[in-house]
C-alpha positions in Angstrom: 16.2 -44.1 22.9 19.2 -44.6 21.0 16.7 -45.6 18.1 15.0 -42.2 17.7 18.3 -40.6 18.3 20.2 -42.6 15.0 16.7 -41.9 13.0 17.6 -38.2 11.3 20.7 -39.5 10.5 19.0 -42.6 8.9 17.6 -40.6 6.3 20.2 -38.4 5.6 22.1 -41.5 4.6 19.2 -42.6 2.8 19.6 -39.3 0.5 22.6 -39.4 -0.2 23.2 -43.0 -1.1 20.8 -42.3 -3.8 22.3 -38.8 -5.2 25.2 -40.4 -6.8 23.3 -43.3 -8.8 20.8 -40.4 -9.6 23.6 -38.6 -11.3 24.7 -41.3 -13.0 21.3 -42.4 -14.6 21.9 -38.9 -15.8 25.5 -39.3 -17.3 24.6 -42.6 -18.6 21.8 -40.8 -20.4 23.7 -37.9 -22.2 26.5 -40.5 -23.0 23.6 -42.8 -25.1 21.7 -39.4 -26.5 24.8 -38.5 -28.4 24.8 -35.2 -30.7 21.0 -35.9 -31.1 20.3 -34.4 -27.6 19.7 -30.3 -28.6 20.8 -29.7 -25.0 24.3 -29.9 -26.0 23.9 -27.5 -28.4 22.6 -25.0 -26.4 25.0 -25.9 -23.6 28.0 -26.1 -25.6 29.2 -28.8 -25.1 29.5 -32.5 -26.6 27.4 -35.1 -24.7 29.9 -37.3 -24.2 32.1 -35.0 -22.2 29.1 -34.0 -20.3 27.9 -37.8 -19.9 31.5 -38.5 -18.0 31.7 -35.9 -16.0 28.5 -36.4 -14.7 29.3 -39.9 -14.1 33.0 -39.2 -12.5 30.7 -36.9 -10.3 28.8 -40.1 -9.8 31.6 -41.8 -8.3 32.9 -39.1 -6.3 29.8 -38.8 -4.5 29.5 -42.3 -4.1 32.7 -42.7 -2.7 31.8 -39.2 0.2 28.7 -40.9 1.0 30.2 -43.9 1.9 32.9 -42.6 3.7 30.5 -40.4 5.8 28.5 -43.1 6.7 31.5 -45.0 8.1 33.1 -42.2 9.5 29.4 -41.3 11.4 29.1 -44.7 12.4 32.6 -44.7 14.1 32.2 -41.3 15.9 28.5 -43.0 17.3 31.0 -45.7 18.4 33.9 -43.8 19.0 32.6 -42.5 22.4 32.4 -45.9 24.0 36.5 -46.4 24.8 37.7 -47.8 27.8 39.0 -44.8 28.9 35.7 -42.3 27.8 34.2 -45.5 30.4 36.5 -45.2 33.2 36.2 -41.4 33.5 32.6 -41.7 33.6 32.6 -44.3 36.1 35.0 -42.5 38.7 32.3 -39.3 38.2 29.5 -41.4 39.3 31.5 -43.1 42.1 32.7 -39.7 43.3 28.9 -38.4 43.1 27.4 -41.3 44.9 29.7 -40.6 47.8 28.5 -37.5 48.1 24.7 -39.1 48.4 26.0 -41.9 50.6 27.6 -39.5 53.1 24.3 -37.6 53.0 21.8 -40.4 53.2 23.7 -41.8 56.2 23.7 -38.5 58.2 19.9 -38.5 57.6 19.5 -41.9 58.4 21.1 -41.0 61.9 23.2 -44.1 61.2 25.9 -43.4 63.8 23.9 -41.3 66.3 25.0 -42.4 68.6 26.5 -45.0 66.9 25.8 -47.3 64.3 23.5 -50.1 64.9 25.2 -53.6 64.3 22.7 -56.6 63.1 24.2 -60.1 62.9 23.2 -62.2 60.3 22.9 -66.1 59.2 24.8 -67.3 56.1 22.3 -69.4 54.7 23.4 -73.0 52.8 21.4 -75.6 51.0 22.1 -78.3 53.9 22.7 -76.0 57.0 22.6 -72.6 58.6 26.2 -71.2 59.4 26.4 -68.0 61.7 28.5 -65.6 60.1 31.0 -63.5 62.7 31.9 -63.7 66.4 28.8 -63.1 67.9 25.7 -60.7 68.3 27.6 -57.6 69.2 30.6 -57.7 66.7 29.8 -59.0 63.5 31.9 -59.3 60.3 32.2 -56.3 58.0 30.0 -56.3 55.5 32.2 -55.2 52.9 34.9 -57.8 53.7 31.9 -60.7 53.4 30.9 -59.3 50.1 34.4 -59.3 48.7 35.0 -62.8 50.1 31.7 -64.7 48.5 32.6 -67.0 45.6 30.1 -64.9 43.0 29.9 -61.3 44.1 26.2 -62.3 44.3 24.4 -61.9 47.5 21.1 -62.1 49.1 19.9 -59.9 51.9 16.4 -61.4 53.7 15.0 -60.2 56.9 11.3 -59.7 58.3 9.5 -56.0 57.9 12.4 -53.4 59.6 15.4 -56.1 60.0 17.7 -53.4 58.6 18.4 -54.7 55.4 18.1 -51.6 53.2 20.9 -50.2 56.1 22.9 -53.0 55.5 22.9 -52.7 51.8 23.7 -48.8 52.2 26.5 -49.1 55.0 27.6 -52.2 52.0 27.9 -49.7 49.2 29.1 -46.6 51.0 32.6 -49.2 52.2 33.0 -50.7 48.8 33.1 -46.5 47.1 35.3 -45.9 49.8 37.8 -48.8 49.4 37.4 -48.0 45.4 40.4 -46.1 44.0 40.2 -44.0 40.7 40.3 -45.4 38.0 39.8 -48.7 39.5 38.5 -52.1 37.9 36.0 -52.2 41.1 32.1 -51.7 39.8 30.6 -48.3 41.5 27.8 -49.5 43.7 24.5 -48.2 42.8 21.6 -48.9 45.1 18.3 -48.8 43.2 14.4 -49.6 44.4 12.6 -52.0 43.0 9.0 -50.8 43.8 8.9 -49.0 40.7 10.4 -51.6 38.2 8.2 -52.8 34.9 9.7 -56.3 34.6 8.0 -55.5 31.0 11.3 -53.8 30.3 15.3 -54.6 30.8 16.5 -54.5 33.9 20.1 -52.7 32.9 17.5 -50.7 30.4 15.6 -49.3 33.3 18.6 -49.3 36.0 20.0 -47.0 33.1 17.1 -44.6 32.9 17.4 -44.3 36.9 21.1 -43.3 37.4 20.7 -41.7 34.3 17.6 -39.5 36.2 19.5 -39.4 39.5 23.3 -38.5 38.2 22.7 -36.7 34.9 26.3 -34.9 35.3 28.2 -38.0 36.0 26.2 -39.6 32.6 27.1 -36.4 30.5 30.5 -36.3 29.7 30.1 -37.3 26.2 28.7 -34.5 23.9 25.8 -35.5 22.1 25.5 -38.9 23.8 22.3 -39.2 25.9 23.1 -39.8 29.3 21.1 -42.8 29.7 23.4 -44.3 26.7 26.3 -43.9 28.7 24.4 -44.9 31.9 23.5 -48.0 30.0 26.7 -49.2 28.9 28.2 -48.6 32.6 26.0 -51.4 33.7 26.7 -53.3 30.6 30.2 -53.2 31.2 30.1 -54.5 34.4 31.3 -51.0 35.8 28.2 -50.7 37.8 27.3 -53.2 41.1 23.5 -53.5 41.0 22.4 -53.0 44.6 18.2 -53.8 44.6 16.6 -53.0 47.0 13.3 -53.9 48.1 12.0 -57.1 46.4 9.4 -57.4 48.0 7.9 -53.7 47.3 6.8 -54.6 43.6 3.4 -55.6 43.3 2.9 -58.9 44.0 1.9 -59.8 40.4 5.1 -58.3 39.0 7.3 -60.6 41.2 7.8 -63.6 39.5 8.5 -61.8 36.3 11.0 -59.7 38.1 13.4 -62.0 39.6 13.4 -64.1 36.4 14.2 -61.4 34.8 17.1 -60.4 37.3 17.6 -64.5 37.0 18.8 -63.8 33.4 20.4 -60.5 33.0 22.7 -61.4 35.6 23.7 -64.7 33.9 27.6 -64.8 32.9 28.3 -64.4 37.3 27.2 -61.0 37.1 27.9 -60.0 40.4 24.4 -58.1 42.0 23.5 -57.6 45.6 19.3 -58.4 46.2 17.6 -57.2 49.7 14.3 -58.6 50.1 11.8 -59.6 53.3 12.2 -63.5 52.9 8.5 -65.2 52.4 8.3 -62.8 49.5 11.7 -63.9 48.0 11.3 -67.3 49.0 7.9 -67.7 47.1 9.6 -67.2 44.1 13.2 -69.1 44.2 12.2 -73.1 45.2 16.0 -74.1 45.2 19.2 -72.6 44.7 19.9 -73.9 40.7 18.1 -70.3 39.1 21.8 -68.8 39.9 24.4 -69.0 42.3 24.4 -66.7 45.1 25.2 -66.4 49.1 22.4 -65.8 51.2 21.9 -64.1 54.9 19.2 -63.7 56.8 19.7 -60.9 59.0 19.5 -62.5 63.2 16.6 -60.5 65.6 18.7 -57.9 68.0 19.8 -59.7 71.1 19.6 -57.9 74.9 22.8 -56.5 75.2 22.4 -55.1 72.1 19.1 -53.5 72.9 20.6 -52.2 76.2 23.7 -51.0 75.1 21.7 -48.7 72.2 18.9 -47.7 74.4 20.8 -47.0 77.4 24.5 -46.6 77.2 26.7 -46.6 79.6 26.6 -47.6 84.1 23.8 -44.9 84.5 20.5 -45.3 85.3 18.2 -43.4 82.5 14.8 -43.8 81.7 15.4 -47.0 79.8 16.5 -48.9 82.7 13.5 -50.6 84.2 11.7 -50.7 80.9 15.3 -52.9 79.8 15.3 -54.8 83.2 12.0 -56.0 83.1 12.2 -57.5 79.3 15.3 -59.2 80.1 12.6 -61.8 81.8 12.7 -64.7 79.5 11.0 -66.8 82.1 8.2 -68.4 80.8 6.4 -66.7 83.8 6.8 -63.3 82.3 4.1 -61.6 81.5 2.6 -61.1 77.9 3.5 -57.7 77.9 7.0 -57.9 78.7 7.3 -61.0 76.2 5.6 -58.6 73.5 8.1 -55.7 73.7 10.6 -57.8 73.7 9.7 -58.9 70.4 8.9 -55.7 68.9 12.6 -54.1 70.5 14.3 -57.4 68.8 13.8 -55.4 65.2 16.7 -52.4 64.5 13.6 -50.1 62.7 11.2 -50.4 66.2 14.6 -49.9 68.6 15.6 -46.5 66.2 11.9 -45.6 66.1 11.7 -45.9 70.1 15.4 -44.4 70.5 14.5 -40.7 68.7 10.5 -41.0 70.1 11.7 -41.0 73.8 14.4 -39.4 73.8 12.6 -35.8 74.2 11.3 -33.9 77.2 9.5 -36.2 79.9 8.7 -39.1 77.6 8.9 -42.6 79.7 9.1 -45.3 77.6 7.9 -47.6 81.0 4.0 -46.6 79.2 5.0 -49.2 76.9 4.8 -51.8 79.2 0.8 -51.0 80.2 -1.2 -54.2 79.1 -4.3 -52.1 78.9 -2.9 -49.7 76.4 -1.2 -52.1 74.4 -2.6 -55.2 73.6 -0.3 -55.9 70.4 2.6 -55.8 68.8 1.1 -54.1 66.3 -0.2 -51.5 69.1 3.2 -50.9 69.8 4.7 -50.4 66.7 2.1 -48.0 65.6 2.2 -46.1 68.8 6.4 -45.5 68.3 5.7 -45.3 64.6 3.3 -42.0 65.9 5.5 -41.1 68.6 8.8 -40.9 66.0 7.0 -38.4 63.4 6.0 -36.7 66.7 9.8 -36.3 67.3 11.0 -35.6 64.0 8.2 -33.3 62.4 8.7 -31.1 65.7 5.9 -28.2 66.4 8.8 -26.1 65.9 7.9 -23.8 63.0 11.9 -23.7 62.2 12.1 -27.7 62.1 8.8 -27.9 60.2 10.3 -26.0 57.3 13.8 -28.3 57.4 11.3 -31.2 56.7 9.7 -29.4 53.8 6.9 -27.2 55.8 5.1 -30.8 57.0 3.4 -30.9 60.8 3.5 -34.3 62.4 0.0 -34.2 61.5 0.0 -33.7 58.0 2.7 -36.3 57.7 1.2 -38.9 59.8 -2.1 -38.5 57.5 -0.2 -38.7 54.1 1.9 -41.5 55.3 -1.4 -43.8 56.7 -3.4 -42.6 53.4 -0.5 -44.2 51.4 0.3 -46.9 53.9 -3.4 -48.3 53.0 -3.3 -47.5 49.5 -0.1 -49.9 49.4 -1.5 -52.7 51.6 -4.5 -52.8 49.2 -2.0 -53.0 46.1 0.7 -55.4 47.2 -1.1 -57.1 50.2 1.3 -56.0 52.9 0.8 -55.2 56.7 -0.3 -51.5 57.7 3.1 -51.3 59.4 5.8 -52.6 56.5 3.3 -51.0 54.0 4.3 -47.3 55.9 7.9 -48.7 55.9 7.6 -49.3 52.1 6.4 -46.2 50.9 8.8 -43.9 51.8 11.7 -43.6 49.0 14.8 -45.2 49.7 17.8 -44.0 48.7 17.9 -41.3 46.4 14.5 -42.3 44.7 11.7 -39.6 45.5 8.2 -38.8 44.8 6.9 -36.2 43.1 5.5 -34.9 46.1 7.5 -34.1 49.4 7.0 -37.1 51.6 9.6 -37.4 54.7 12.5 -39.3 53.1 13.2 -42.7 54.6 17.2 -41.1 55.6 15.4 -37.9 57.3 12.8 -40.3 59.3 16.0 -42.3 60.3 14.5 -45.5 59.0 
């Protein structure tokens, strides 16, 4: 862009580098004619003199021209200071709190409180847990700050919480930033839509410049993706992608080389990703240092304490009681929901589904309804839109004039179009399509913060 935008100006400079030899030709030429040329007579006045002022004229302009053209060139350049930088930097960071505050509320992240996931530092040798145990691990800001590259790795299965973790990551780090701080402003982006064709800082700069136009316009006359642009280049911008594993699958391998080499020079850059899809693509650890996690499956307590708070005896309670069996004599039910309860999306999905009227979550527990884990996730999946697209005419038009219906029909049409693009399950496919962050369709699709995922 900045190409097309330097192009009038490119032949205005063109123009008038060639007035001045132009009128010089011209000097030159009355200075040779002499009194032969009968222009002079009619003019009145010698050759000569004409011939040298015409060439003085020549020098003059000579001399503007090039001083314009430096003094354009510096004012193109002049924009880019440190402190022009800064300014724009604390406008973004002070915008993106705004969204963060908002995406959080929507994501229902601390209703009733937030949902804690442990998670597994990940080393070429061995496999370290990080933090004091399932129900209190570290902060995930303090374990950024402390890795030796500001360069970390999210993995997790289909619903692990990763694109939480990344949020609840930059939403601390804004908060701990000062103004006009050396800290980079965290900037969560989704990869689903990115051409590895292009430049990654290129691209990222066309998205914030999309998403925060007024925090990318404080320059006159400088396109906000420019300044956008040289935010990232600058390092004044943390590149938080999310979603890896959302490109299509033939994109992939392009992508994180790509990422691989714009981030060279320990760029620091947080990556969230399902793992088999990331691992596919990085054999070892020497493309470029990094710390890895792999975020741990939710433990009992956890589950129980979320699900049913408190001494009291709610509906939860036998459904909690039973899959706290880890005999090998339980039944394959019991074993089943236990598996699908031991991922953060299925236990927020199950939270808001039965949380309503009569519901009884003990239904779960039927063999003869469900004989899957997929039968289950697809039933609370249901039972969640259910819940949030309410028949309430009032609530319908909160979530953009959608019925649970109509939004459980868009989403599966889309969840299939997706598995038949990027191969994935029904399931993460519905997970996948809905935007992340502050990325939307065109159309009006449930947000992933307003469906609490």
């Amino acid at each position: 862009m900045a190409h097309g935008a330097d192009a009038p100006d490119s032949g205005r400079g063109l123009g008038s580098a060639v007035l001045p030899y132009a009128v010089g030709l011209v000097g030159v030429f009355l200075l040779l004619a002499g009194p032969d040329l009968r222009l002079s007579a009619r003019l009145g006045m010698r050759p000569e003199i004409g011939g040298g002022l015409l060439l003085a004229g020549a020098v003059g302009l000579h001399t503007w021209s090039r001083w314009r053209r430096k003094w354009a060139y510096r004012s193109r350049a002049a924009w880019r200071t440190r402190r022009t930088l800064d300014r724009a930097a604390d406008a973004l960071a002070e915008s993106l709190v705004v969204r963060y505050d908002e995406d959080e509320r929507l994501r229902r992240l601390n209703d009733p409180y937030p949902l804690d996931v442990a998670w597994t530092t990940l080393t070429p040798q061995t496999e370290e847990t990080a933090g004091a145990g399932e129900e209190n691990p570290p902060d995930i800001a303090d374990y950024y700050t402390a890795t030796p590259a500001g360069r970390l790795v999210v993995l997790g299965g289909a619903g692990a919480g990763k694109s939480v973790l990344v949020l609840r990551l930059a939403h601390a780090l804004l908060h701990r930033r000062t103004r006009g701080s050396d800290d980079p402003v965290p900037l969560i982006v989704s990869l689903a839509s990115y051409d590895p064709g292009q430049g990654l800082l290129r691209w990222m700069a066309e998205q914030l410049a999309d998403a925060h136009p007024q925090a990318c316009s404080l320059v006159p006359e400088i396109p906000p993706v420019e300044v956008a642009f040289h935010l990232l280049l600058t390092g004044r911008v943390l590149p938080v992608l999310d979603g890896f594993d959302e490109l299509p699958v033939r994109r992939r391998a392009v992508a994180l080389r790509q990422i691989g080499e714009t981030m060279r020079g320990r760029r620091p850059f947080v990556l969230a990703s399902r793992e088999p899809e990331y691992r596919r693509h990085v054999p070892d650890r020497l493309d470029f240092e990094r710390t890895e996690i792999r975020l741990s499956p939710l433990g009992d307590a956890t589950v129980r304490a979320y699900l049913s708070p408190g001494q009291a005896i709610t509906r939860w309670t036998p459904v909690l009681d039973r899959i706290a069996d880890h005999s090998p004599a339980a039944p394959p039910e019991v074993r089943r929901l236990r598996q699908v309860l031991s991922v953060p999306l299925m236990v927020g999905l199950a939270r808001v589904a039965y949380a309503r009227g009569d519901a009884d979550p003990s239904e779960l527990l039927e063999p003869d309804t469900f004989r899957s884990r997929t039968d289950i996730e697809s039933h609370l999946y249901d039972a969640f839109l259910d819940a949030v697209y309410s028949s309430s005419y009032d609530l319908q038009a909160a979530h953009g004039g959608w019925s649970p219906q109509q939004a459980r029909a868009w989403i599966g049409f889309l969840a299939a179009r997706m598995k038949a693009v990027n191969e994935q399950r029904d399931l993460a496919g519905r997970r996948a399509l809905v935007p992340v962050g502050s990325v939307q369709h065109s159309f009006r699709l449930p947000r992933a913060q307003e469906l609490g995922l």
